[in-house]
PDB file with one MODEL, atoms N, CA, C and O in Angstrom:
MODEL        1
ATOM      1  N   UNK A   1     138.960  17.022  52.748  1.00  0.00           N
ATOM      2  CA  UNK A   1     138.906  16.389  54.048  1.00  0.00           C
ATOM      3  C   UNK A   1     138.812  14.879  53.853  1.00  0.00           C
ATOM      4  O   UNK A   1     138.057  14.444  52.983  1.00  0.00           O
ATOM      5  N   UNK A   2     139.482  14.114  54.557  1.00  0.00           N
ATOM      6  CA  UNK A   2     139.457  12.581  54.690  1.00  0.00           C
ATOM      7  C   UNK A   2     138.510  12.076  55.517  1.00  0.00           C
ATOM      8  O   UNK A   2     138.687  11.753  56.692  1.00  0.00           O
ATOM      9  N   UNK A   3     137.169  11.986  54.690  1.00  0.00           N
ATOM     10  CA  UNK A   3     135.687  11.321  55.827  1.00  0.00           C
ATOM     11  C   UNK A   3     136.426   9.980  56.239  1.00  0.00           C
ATOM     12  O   UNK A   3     136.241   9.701  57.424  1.00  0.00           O
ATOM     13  N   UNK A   4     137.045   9.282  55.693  1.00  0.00           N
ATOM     14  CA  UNK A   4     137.522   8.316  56.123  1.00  0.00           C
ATOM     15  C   UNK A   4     137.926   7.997  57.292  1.00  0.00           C
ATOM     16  O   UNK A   4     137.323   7.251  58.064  1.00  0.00           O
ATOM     17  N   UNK A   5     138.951   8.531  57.488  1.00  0.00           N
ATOM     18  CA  UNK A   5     140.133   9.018  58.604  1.00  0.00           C
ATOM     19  C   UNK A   5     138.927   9.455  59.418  1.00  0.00           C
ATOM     20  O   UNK A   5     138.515   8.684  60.284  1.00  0.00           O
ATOM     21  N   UNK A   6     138.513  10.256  59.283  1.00  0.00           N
ATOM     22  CA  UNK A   6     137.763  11.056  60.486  1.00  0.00           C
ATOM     23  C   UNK A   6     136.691  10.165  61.257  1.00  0.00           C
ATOM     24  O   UNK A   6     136.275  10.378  62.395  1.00  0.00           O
ATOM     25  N   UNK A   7     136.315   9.080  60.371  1.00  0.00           N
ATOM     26  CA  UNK A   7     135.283   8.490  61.113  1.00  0.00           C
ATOM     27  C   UNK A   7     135.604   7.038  61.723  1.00  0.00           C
ATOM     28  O   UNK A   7     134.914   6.272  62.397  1.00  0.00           O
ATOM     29  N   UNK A   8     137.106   6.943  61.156  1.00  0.00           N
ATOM     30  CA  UNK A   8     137.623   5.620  61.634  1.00  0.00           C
ATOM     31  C   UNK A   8     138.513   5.971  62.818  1.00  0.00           C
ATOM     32  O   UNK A   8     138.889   5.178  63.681  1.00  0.00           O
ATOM     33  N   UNK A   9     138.830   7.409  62.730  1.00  0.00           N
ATOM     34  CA  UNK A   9     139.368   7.870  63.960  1.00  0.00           C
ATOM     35  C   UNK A   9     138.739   7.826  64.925  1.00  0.00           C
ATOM     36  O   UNK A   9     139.215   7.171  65.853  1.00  0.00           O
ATOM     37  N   UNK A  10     137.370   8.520  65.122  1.00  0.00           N
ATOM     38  CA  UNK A  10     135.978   8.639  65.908  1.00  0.00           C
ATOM     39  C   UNK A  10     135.196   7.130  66.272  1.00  0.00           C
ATOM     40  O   UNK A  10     134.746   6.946  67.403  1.00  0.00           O
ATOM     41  N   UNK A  11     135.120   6.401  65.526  1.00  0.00           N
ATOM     42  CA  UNK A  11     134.698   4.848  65.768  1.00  0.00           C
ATOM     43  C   UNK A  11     136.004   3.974  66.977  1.00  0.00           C
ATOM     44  O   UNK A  11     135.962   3.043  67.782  1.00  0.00           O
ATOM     45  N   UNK A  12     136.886   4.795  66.553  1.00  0.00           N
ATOM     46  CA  UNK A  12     137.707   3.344  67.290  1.00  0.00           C
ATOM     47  C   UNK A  12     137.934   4.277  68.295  1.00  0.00           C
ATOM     48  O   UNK A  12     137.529   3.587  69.230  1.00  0.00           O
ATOM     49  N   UNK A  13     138.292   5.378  68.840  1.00  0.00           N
ATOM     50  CA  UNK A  13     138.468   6.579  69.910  1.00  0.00           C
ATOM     51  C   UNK A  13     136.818   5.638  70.796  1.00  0.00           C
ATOM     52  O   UNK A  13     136.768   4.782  71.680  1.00  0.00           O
ATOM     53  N   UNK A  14     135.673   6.387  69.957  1.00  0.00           N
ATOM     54  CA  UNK A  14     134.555   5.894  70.531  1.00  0.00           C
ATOM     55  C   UNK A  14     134.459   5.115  71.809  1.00  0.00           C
ATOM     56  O   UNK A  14     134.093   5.274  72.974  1.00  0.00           O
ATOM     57  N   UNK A  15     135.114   3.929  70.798  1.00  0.00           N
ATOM     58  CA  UNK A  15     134.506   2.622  71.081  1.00  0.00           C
ATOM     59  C   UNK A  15     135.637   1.737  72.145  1.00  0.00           C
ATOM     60  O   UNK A  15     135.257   0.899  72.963  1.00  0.00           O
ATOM     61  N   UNK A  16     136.964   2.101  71.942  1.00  0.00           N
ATOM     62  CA  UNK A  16     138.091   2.279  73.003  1.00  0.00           C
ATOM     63  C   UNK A  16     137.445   2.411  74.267  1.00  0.00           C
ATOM     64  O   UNK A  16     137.366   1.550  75.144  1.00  0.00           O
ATOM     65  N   UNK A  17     136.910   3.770  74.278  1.00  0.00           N
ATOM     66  CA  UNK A  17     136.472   4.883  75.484  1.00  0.00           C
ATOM     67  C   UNK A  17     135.547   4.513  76.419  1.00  0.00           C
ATOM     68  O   UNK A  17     135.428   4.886  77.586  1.00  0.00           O
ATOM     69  N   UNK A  18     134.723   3.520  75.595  1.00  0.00           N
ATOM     70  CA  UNK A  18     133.639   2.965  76.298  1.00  0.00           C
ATOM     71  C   UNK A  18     133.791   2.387  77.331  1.00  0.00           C
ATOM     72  O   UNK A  18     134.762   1.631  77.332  1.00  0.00           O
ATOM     73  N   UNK A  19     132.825   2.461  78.850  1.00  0.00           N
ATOM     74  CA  UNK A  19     133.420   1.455  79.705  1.00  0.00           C
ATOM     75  C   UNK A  19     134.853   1.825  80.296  1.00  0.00           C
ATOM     76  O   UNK A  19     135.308   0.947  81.029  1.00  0.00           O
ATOM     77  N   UNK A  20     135.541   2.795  80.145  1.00  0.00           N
ATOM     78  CA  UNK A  20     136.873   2.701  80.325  1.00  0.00           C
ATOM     79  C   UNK A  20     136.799   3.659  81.848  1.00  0.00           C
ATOM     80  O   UNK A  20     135.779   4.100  82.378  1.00  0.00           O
ATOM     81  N   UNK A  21     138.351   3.810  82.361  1.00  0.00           N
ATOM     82  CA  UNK A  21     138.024   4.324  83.960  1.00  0.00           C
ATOM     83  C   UNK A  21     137.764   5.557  83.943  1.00  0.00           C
ATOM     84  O   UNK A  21     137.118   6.051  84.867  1.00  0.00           O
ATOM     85  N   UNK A  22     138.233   6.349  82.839  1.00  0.00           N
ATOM     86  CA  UNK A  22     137.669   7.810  82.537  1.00  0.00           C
ATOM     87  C   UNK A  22     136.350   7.778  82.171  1.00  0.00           C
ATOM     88  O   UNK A  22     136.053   8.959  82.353  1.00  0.00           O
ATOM     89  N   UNK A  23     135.537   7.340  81.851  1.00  0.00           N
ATOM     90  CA  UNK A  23     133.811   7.168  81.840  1.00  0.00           C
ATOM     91  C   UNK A  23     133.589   6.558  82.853  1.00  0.00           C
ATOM     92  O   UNK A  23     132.464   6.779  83.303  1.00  0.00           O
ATOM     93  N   UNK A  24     134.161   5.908  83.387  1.00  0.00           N
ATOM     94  CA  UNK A  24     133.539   5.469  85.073  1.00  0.00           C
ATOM     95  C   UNK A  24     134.104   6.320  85.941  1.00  0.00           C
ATOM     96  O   UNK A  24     133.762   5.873  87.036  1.00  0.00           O
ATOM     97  N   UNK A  25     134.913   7.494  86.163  1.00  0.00           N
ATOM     98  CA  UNK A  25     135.300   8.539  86.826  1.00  0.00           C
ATOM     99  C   UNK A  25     134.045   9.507  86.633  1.00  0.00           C
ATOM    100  O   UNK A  25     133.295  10.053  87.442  1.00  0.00           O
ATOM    101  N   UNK A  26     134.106   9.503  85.412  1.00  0.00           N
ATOM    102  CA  UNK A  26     132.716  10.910  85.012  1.00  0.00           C
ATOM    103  C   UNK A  26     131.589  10.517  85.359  1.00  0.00           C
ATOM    104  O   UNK A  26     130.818  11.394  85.747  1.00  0.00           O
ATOM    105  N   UNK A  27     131.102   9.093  85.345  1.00  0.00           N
ATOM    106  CA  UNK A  27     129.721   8.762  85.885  1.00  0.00           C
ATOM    107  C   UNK A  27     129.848   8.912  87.285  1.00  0.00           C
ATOM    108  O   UNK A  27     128.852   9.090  87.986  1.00  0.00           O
ATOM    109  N   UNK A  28     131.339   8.838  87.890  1.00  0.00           N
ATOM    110  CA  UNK A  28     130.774   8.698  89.375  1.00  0.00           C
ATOM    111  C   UNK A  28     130.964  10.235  89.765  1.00  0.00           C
ATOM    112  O   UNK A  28     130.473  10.474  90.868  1.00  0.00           O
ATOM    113  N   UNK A  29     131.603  11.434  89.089  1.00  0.00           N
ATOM    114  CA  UNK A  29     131.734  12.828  89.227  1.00  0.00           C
ATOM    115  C   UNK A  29     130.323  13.625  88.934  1.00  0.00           C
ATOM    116  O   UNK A  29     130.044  14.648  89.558  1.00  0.00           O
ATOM    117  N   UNK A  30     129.838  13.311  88.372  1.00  0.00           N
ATOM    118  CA  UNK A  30     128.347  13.613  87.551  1.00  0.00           C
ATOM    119  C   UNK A  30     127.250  13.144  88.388  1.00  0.00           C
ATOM    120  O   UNK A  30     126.273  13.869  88.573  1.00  0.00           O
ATOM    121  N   UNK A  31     127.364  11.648  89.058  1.00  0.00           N
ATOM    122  CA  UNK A  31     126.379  11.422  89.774  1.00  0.00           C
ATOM    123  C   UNK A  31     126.525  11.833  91.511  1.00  0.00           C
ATOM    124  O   UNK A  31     125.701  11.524  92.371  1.00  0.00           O
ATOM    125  N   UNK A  32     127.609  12.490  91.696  1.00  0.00           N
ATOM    126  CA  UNK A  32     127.512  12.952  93.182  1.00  0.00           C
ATOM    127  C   UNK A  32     127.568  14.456  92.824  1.00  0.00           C
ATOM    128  O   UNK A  32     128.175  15.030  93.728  1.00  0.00           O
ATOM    129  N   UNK A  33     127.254  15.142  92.058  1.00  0.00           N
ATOM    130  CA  UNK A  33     127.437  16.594  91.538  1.00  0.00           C
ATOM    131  C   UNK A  33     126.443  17.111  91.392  1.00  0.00           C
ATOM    132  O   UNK A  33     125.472  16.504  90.941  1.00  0.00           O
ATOM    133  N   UNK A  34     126.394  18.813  91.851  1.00  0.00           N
ATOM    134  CA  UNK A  34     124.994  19.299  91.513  1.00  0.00           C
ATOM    135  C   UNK A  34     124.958  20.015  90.493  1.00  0.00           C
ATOM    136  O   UNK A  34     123.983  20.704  90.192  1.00  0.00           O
ATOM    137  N   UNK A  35     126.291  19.923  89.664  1.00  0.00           N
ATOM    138  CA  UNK A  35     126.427  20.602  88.181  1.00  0.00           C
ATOM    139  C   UNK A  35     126.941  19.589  87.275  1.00  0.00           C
ATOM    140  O   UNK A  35     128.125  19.764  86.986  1.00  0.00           O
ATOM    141  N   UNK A  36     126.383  18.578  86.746  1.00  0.00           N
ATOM    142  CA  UNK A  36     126.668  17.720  85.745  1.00  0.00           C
ATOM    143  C   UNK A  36     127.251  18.413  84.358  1.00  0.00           C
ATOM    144  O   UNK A  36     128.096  17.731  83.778  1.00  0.00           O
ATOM    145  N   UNK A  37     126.953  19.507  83.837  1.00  0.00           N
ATOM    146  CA  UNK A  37     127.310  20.384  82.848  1.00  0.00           C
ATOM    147  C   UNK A  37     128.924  20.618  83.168  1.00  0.00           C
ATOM    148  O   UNK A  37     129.803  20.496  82.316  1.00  0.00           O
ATOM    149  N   UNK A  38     129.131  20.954  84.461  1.00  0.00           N
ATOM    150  CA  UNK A  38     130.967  21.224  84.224  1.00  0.00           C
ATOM    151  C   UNK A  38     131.901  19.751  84.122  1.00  0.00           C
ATOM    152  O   UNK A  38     132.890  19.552  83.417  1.00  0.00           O
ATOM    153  N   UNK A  39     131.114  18.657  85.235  1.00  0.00           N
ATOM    154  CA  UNK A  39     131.870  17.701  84.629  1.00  0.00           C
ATOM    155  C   UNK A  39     132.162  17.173  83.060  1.00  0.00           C
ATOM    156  O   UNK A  39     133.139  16.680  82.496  1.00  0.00           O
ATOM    157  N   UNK A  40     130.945  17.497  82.698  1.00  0.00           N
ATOM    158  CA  UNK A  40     131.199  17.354  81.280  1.00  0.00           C
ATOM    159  C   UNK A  40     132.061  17.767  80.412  1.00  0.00           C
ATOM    160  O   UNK A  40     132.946  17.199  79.771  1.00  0.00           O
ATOM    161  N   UNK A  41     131.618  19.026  80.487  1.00  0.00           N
ATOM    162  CA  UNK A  41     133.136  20.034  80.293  1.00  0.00           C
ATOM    163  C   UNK A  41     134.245  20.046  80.671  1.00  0.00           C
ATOM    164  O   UNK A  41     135.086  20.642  79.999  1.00  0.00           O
ATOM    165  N   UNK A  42     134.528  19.529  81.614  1.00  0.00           N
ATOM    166  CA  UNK A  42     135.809  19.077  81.963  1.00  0.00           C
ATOM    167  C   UNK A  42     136.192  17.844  81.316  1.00  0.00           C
ATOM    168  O   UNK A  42     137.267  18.004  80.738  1.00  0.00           O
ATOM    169  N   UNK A  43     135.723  16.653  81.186  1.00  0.00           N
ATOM    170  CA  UNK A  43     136.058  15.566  81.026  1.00  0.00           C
ATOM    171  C   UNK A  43     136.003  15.740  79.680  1.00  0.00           C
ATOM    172  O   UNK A  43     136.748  14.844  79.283  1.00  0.00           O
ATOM    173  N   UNK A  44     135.531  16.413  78.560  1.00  0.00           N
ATOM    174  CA  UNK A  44     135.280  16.171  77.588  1.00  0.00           C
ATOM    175  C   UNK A  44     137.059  17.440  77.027  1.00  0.00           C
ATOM    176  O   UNK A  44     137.834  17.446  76.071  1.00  0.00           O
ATOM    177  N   UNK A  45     136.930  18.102  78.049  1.00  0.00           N
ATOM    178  CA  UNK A  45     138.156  19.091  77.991  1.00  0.00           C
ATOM    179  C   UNK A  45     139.691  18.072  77.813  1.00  0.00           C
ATOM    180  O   UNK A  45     140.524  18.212  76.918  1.00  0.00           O
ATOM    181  N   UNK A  46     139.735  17.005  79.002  1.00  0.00           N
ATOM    182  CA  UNK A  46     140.995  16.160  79.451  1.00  0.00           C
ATOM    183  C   UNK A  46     140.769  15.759  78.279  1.00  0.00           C
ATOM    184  O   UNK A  46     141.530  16.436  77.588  1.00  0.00           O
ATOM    185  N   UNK A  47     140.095  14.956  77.496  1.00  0.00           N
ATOM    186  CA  UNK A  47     140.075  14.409  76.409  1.00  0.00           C
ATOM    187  C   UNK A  47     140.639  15.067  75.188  1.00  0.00           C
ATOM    188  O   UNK A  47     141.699  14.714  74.671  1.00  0.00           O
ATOM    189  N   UNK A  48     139.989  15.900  74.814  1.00  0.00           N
ATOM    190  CA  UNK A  48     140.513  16.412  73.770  1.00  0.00           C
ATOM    191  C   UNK A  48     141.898  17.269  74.144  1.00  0.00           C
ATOM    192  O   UNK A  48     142.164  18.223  73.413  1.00  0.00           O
ATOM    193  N   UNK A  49     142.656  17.005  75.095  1.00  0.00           N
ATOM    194  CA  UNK A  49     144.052  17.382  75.070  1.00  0.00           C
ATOM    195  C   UNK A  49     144.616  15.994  75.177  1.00  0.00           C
ATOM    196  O   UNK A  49     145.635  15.975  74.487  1.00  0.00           O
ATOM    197  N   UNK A  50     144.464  15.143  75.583  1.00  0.00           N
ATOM    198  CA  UNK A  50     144.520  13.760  75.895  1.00  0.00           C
ATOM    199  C   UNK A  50     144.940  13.477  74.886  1.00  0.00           C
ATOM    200  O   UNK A  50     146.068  12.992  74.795  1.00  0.00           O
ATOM    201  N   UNK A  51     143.976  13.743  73.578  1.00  0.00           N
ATOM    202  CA  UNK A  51     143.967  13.461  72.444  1.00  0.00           C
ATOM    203  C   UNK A  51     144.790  14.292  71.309  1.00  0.00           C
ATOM    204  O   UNK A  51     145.316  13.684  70.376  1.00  0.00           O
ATOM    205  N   UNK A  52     144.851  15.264  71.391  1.00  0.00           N
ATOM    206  CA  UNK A  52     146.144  16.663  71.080  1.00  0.00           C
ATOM    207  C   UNK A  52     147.375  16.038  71.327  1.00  0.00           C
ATOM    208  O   UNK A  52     148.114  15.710  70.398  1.00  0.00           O
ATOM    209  N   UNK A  53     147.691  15.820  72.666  1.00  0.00           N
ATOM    210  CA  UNK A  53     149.149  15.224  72.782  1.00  0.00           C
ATOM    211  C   UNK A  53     149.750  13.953  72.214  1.00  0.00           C
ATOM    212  O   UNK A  53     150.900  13.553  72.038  1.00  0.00           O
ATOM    213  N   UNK A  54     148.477  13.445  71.985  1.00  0.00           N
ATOM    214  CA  UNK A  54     148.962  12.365  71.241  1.00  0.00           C
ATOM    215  C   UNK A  54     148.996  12.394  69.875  1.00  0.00           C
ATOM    216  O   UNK A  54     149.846  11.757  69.252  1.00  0.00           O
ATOM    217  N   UNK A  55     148.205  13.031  69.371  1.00  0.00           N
ATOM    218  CA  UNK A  55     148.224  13.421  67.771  1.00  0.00           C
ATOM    219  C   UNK A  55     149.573  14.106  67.277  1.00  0.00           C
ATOM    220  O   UNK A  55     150.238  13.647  66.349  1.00  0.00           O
ATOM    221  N   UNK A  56     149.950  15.396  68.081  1.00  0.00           N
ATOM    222  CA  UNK A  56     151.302  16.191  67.975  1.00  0.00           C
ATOM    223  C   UNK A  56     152.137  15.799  68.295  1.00  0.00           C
ATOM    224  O   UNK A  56     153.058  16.449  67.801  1.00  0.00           O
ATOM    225  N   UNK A  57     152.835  14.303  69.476  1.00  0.00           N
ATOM    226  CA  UNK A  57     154.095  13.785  69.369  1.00  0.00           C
ATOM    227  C   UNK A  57     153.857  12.706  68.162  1.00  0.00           C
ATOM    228  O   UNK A  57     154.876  12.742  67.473  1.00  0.00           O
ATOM    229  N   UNK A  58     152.799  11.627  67.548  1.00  0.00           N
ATOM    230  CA  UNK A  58     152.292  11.368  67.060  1.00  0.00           C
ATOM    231  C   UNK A  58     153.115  12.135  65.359  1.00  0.00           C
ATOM    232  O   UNK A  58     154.062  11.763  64.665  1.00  0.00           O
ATOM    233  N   UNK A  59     152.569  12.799  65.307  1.00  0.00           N
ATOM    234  CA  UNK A  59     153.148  13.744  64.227  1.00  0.00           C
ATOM    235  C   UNK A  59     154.559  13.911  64.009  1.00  0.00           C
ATOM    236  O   UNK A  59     155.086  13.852  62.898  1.00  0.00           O
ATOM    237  N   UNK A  60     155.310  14.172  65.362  1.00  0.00           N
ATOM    238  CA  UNK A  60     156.279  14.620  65.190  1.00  0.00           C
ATOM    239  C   UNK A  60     157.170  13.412  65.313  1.00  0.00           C
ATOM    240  O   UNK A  60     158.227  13.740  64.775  1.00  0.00           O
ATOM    241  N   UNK A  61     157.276  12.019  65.814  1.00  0.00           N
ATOM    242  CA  UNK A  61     157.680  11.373  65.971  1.00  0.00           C
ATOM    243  C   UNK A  61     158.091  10.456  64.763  1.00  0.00           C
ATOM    244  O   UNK A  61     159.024   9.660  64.655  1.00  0.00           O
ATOM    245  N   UNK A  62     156.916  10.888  63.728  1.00  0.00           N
ATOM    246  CA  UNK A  62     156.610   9.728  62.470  1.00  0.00           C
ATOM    247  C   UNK A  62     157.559  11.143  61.584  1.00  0.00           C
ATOM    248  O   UNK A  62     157.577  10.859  60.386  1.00  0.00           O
ATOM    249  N   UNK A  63     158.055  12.051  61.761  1.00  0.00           N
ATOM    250  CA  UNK A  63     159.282  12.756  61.283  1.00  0.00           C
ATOM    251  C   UNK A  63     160.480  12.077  60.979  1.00  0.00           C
ATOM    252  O   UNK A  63     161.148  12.088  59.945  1.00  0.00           O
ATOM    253  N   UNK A  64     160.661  11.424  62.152  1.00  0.00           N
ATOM    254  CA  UNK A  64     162.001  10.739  62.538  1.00  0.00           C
ATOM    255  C   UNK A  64     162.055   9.151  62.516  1.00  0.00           C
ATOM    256  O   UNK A  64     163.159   8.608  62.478  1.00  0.00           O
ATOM    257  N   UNK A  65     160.996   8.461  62.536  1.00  0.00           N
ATOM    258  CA  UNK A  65     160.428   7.122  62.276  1.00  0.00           C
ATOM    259  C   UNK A  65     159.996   6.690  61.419  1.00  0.00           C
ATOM    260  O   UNK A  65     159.452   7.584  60.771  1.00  0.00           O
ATOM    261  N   UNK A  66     159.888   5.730  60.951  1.00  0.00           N
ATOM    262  CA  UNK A  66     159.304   5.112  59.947  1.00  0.00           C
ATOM    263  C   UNK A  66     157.353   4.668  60.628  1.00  0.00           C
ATOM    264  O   UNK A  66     157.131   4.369  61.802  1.00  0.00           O
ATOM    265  N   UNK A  67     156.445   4.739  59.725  1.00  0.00           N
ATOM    266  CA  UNK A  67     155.365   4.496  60.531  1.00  0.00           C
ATOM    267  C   UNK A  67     154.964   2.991  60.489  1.00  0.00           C
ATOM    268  O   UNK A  67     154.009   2.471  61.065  1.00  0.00           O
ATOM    269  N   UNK A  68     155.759   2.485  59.802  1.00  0.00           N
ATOM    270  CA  UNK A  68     155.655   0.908  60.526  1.00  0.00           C
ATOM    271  C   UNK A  68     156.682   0.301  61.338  1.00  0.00           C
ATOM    272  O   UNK A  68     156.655  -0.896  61.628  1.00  0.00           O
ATOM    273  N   UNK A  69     157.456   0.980  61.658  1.00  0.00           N
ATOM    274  CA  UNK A  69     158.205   1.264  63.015  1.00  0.00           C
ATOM    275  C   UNK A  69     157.263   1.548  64.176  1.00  0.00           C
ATOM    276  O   UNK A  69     157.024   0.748  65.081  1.00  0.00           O
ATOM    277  N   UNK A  70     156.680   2.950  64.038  1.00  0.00           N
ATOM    278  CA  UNK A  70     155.451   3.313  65.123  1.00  0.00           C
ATOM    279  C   UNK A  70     154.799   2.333  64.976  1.00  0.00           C
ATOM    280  O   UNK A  70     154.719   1.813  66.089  1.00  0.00           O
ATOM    281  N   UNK A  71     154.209   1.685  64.174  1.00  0.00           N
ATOM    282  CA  UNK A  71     153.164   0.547  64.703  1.00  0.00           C
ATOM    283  C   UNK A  71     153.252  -0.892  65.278  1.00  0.00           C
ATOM    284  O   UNK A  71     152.502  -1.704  65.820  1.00  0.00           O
ATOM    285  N   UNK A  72     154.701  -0.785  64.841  1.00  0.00           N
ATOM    286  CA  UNK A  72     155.593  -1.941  65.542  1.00  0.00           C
ATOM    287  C   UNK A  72     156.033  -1.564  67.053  1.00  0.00           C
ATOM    288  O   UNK A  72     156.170  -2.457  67.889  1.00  0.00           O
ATOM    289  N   UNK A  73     156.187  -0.587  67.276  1.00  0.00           N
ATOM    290  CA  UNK A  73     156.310  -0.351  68.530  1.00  0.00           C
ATOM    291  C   UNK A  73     155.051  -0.351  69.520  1.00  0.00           C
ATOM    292  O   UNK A  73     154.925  -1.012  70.550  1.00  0.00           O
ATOM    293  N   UNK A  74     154.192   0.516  68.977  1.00  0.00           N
ATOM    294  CA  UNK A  74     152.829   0.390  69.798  1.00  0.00           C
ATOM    295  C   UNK A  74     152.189  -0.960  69.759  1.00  0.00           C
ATOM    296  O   UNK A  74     151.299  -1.181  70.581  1.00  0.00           O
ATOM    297  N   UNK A  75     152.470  -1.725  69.058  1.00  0.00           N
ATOM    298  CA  UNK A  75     151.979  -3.236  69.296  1.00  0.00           C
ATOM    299  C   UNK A  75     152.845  -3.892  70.240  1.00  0.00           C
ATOM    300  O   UNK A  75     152.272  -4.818  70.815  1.00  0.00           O
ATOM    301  N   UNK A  76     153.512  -3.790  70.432  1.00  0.00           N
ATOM    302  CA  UNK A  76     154.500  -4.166  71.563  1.00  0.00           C
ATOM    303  C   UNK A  76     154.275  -3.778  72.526  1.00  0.00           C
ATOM    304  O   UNK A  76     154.201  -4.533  73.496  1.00  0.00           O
ATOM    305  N   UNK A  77     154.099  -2.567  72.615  1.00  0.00           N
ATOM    306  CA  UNK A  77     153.784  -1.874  74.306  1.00  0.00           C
ATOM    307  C   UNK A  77     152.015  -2.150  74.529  1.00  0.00           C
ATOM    308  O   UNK A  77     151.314  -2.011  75.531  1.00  0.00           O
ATOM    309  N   UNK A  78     151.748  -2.505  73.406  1.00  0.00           N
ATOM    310  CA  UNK A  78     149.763  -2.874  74.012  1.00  0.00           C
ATOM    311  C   UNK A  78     150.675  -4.383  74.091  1.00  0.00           C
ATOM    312  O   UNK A  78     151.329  -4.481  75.130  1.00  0.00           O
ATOM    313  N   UNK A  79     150.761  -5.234  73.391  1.00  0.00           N
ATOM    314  CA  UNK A  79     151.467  -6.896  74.018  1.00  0.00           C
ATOM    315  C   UNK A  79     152.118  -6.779  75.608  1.00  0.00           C
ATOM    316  O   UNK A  79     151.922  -7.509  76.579  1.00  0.00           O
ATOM    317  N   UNK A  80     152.713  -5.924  75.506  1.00  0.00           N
ATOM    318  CA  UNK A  80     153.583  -5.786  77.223  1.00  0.00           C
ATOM    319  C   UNK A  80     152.877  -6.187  78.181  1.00  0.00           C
ATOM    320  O   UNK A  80     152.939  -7.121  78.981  1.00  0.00           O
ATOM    321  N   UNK A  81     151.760  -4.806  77.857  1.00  0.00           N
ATOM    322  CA  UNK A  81     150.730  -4.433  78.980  1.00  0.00           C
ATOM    323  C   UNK A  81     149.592  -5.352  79.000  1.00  0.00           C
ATOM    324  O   UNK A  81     149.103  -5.572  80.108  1.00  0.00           O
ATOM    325  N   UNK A  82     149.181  -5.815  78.181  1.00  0.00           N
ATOM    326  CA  UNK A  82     148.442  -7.169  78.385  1.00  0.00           C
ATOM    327  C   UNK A  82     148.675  -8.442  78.628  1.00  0.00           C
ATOM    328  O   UNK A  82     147.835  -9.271  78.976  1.00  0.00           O
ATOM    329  N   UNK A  83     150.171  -8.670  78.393  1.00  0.00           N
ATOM    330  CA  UNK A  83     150.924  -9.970  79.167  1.00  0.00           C
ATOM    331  C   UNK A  83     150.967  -8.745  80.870  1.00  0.00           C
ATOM    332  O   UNK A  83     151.005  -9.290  81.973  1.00  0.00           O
ATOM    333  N   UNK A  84     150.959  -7.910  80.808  1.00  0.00           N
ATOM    334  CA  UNK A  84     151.598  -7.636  82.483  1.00  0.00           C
ATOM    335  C   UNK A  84     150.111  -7.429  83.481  1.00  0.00           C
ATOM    336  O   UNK A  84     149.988  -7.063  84.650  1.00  0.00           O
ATOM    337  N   UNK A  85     149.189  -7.798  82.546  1.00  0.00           N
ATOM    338  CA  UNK A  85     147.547  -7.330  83.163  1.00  0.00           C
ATOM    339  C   UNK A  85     147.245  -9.015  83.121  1.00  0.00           C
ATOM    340  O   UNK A  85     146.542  -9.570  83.965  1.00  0.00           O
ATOM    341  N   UNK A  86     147.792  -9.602  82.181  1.00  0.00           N
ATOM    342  CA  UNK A  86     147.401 -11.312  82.287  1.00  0.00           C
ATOM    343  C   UNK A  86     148.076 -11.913  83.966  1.00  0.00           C
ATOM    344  O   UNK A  86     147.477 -12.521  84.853  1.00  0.00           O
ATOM    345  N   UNK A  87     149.447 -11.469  83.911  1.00  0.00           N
ATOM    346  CA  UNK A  87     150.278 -12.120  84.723  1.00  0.00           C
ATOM    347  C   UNK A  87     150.033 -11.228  86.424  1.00  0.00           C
ATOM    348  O   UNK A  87     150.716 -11.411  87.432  1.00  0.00           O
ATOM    349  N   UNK A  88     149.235 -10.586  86.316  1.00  0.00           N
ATOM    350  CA  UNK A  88     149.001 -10.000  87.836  1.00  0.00           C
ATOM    351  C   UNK A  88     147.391 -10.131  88.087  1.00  0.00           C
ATOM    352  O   UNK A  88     146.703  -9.528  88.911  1.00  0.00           O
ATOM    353  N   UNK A  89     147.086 -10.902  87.324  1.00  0.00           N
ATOM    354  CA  UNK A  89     145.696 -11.782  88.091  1.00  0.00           C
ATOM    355  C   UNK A  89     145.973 -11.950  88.917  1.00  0.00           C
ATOM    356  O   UNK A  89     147.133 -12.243  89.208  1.00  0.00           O
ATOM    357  N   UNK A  90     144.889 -11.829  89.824  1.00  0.00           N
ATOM    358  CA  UNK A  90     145.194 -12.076  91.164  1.00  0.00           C
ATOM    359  C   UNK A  90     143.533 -13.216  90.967  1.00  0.00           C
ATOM    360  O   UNK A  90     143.203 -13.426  92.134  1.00  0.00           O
ATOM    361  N   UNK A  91     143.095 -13.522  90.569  1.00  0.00           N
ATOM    362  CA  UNK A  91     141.790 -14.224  90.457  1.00  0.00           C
ATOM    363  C   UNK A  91     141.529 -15.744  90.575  1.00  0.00           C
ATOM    364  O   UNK A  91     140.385 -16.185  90.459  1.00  0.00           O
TER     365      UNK A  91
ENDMDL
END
């Protein structure tokens, strides 16, 4: 097993996650709920398919790609989206 991988996977997933609108969905599902246990389960459910689908095209994609291709691409589409989150300030 690669402790490596696994915990650099888990640190940056983590720490991504934090603060994000899916943890502010679940705090606000959890705090108007009289079963906090299923939101959990649920949200912790979306996630780990969330996370499945991306691992398995992920997989299958780096078949046909080079993986510094994939990382050249996903840096581009996080650049996009943060020039397109800069430029629609509205502030």
């Amino acid at each position: 097993m690669d402790w490596q991988l696994l915990f650099l996977s888990f640190g940056t997933i983590f720490l991504s996650e934090l603060g994000d609108k899916s943890q502010l969905a679940t705090l606000s599902l959890s705090g108007s709920s009289t079963a906090p246990r299923f939101v959990f389960i649920g949200s912790a459910a979306a996630l780990l398919v969330a996370s499945s689908i991306g691992v398995f095209l992920g997989d299958s994609i780096s078949v046909f790609l080079p993986t510094k291709l994939l990382k050249a691409i996903a840096a581009l589409l996080f650049a996009i989206m943060a020039m397109r989150l800069f430029m629609n300030n509205d502030d």
